[in-house]
N, C-alpha and C positions, 0 to 999 in steps of 0.2 A: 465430426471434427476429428480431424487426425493427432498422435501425436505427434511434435517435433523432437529431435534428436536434441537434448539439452546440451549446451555449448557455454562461452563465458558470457554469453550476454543474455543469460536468465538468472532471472531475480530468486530460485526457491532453489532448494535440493532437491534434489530424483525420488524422492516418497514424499514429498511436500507438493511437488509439482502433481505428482500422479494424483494427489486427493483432492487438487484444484482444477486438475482437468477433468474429472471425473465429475465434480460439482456443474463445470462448462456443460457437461453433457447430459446432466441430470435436468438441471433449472434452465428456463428460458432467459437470458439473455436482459431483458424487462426485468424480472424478478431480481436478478440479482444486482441488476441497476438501482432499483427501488431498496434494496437492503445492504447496500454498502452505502446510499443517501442517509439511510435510517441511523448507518451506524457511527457515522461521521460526522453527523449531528448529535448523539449521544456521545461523543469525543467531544466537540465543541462544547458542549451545557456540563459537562464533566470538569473540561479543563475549568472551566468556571465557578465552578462550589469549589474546585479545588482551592482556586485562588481566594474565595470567601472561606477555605478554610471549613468546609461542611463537608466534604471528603478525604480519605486519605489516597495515598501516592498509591496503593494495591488498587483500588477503584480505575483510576490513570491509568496505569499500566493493562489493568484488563480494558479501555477501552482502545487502547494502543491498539494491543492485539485482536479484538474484534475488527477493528477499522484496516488495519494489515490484512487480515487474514479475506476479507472483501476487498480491497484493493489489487492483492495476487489475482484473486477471480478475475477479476475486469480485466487486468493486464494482459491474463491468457485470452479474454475473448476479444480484446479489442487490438491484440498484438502484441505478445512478449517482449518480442525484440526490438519493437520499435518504440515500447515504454522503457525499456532498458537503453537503448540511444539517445532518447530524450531526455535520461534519467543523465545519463552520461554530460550530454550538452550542458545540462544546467548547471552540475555540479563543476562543470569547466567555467561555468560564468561564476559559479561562486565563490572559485578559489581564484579569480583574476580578480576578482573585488580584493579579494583577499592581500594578493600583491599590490595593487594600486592604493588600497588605505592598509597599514599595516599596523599592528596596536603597537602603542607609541610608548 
C-alpha cells in the first residue's frame, strides 16, 4: 500500500495518519475488521453501564477512542477519501434536517 499525499479530505494528521497506515501494513485487512467489530461493540455495552450508571464518563471516552482509533484504520484500508466524502454527504443531510426542523 502506497502512501497518499494528505490533502483536506483526510480525517487524521500527518503522524497520526502514518501510525494508521503503518498498522494498514502491518495487520491484514480481516484482522483489523475483526477488532474495530470487537471494539464497537465494547463502545456499545459501555455506553450502556454508562447509562446504568456502573461506569464513569473516563471509561466512555477511552472506548470513544479505541473505536476511533480502528475506525481511522478501516478508512485508510477501505478509502480515506472516500469515507471523508461520505462523511462529508451526510453531514450535509444533517444539517439540512437542521434547516428544515429548527429548534423552536
Amino acid at each position: 500500500m502506497s502512501a497518499q499525499e494528505p490533502d483536506d479530505k483526510t480525517l487524521l494528521s500527518l503522524s497520526d495518519r502514518e501510525t494508521v497506515l503503518e498498522a494498514a501494513r502491518r495487520y491484514p485487512q480481516k484482522a483489523q475488521c475483526e477488532v474495530a467489530q470487537e471494539e464497537c461493540g465494547d463502545l456499545v455495552s459501555t455506553l450502556s453501564r454508562y447509562y446504568r450508571r456502573r461506569v464513569g464518563a473516563d471509561q466512555v471516552i477511552e472506548g470513544i477512542a479505541d473505536a476511533l482509533n480502528m475506525l481511522n484504520q478501516l478508512a485508510v484500508v477501505f478509502g480515506e477519501k472516500e469515507v471523508a466524502d461520505m462523511q462529508a454527504r451526510k453531514l450535509a443531510v444533517l444539517r439540512e434536517r437542521f434547516l428544515r426542523r429548527p429548534i423552536a
